[in-house]
Steps between C-alpha positions, in 0.01 A plus 500: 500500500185330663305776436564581164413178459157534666432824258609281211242258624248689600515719148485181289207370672289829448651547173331091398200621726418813264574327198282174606190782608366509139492142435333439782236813440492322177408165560242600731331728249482169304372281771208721568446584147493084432254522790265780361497323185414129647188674690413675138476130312297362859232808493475500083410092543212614737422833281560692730628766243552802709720349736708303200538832300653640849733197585634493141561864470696521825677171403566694168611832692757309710652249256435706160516150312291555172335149549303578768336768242318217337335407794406899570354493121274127615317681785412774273382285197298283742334844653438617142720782519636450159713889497698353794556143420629646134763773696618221741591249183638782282720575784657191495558471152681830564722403805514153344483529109727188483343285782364150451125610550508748233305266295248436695468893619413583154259247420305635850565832366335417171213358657407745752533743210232299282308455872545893573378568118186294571387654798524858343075611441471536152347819372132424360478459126266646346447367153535741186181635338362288193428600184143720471270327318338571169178641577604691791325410765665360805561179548322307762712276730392150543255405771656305806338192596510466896670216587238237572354433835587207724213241518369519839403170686120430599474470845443166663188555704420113550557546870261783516233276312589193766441746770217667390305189433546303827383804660179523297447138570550544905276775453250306327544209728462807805144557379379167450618407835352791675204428342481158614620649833221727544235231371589240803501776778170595360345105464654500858343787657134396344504127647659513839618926517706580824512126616648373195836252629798490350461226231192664350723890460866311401415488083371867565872597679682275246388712181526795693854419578597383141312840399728708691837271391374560133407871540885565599633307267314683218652802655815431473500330153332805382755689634783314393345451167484905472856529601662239260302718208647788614849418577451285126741751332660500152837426494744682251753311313842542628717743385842444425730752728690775370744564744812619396767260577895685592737339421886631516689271221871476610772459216795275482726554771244671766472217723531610892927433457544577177848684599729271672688684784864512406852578674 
């Protein structure tokens, strides 16, 4: 009797066991599913597209909830891949034709449509032929004014013109002081020659000193003068840039949770 109990026992408890083993294969499909689909929403808030395309597809492969196709149908809009962002909302509206974002799924719909349309190169037009004229002879197309040049600025060579002109005055004052220089050595030499003292040679050394401080700083005024001439460029107005700006224009509902997860 005991151990027909113990089978009775032991064949319920397997019997719960195999009939528990799917709800519990079940609920973790969800819970890693739920976590799939938490790391899609963190990596699409730092655009990290690739890796959000790949969390919400596995989330979407485990859990098959047609919500979490919205979110697949966000990465792609925001990565321009308009084909794929329209497939993952028109397969919602077809596992969900009755769900409450239906409304909103068409409006994105519509507008990626208009967006899609937009983006499509237009063929070039070529206008049709006009009339021939009276007389004949071909008609001459209008002549094309170029578009008018940008004023250019004069260059502002005052520096050059500062420069240049204290340098022509140390040279100036270079030669008069050698001059005077060369004069008092000379005076010097006639009245006392080799045993002239000090006092009687210091005006000759002073000019000649003040000659050589002015004859280098002619040289480089001069040069600097030459420089700032050079280096006196014209400068062009400033252009306005023309860099295209990209810009990926998200409809209603495409925000990084726009699918709520659900159980």
């Amino acid at each position: 009797m005991l151990s027909r109990r113990r089978g009775l026992g032991l064949l319920g408890f397997f019997t719960v066991l195999a009939l528990s083993g799917p709800a519990w294969g079940q609920e973790s499909a969800d819970e890693l599913a739920r976590r799939h689909f938490d790391s899609g929403v963190a990596y699409l808030q730092e655009s990290d597209y690739d890796n959000a395309l790949k969390a919400f597809q596995k989330a979407y492969d485990l859990s098959k909830r047609p919500e979490i196709l919205l979110n697949i149908a966000t990465v792609h809009e925001r990565t321009a891949n308009l084909d794929a962002a329209l497939a993952a909302l028109n397969k919602y509206l077809e596992l969900e034709p009755d769900g409450e974002h239906v409304d909103t799924v068409k409006l994105r719909i519509a507008n990626l449509e208009k967006r899609k349309a937009a983006e499509q190169p237009a063929g070039p037009d070529k206008p049709p032929p006009g009339p021939p004229s009276e007389t004949g002879a071909p008609e001459t197309p209008p002549p094309v004014t170029p578009p008018p040049t940008a004023d250019r600025e004069k260059p502002n060579r005052l520096p050059a013109y500062i420069a240049l002109g204290v340098g022509a005055a140390a040279a100036g004052g270079a030669v008069v002081t050698g001059i005077i220089a060369k004069k008092e050595y000379d005076d010097a030499n006639d009245s006392c020659g080799p045993s002239c003292s000090d006092s009687q040679l210091s005006t000759g050394r002073s000019m000649a000193v003040v000659s050589t401080v002015l004859t280098g700083v002619a040289v480089v005024g001069a040069g600097l003068g030459v420089t700032l001439w050079l280096t006196a460029d014209h400068k062009e107005p400033a252009q306005a840039s023309a860099a295209p700006r990209l810009r990926f224009g998200g409809g209603p509902g495409s925000a990084a949770a726009s699918a709520l997860w659900k159980f």
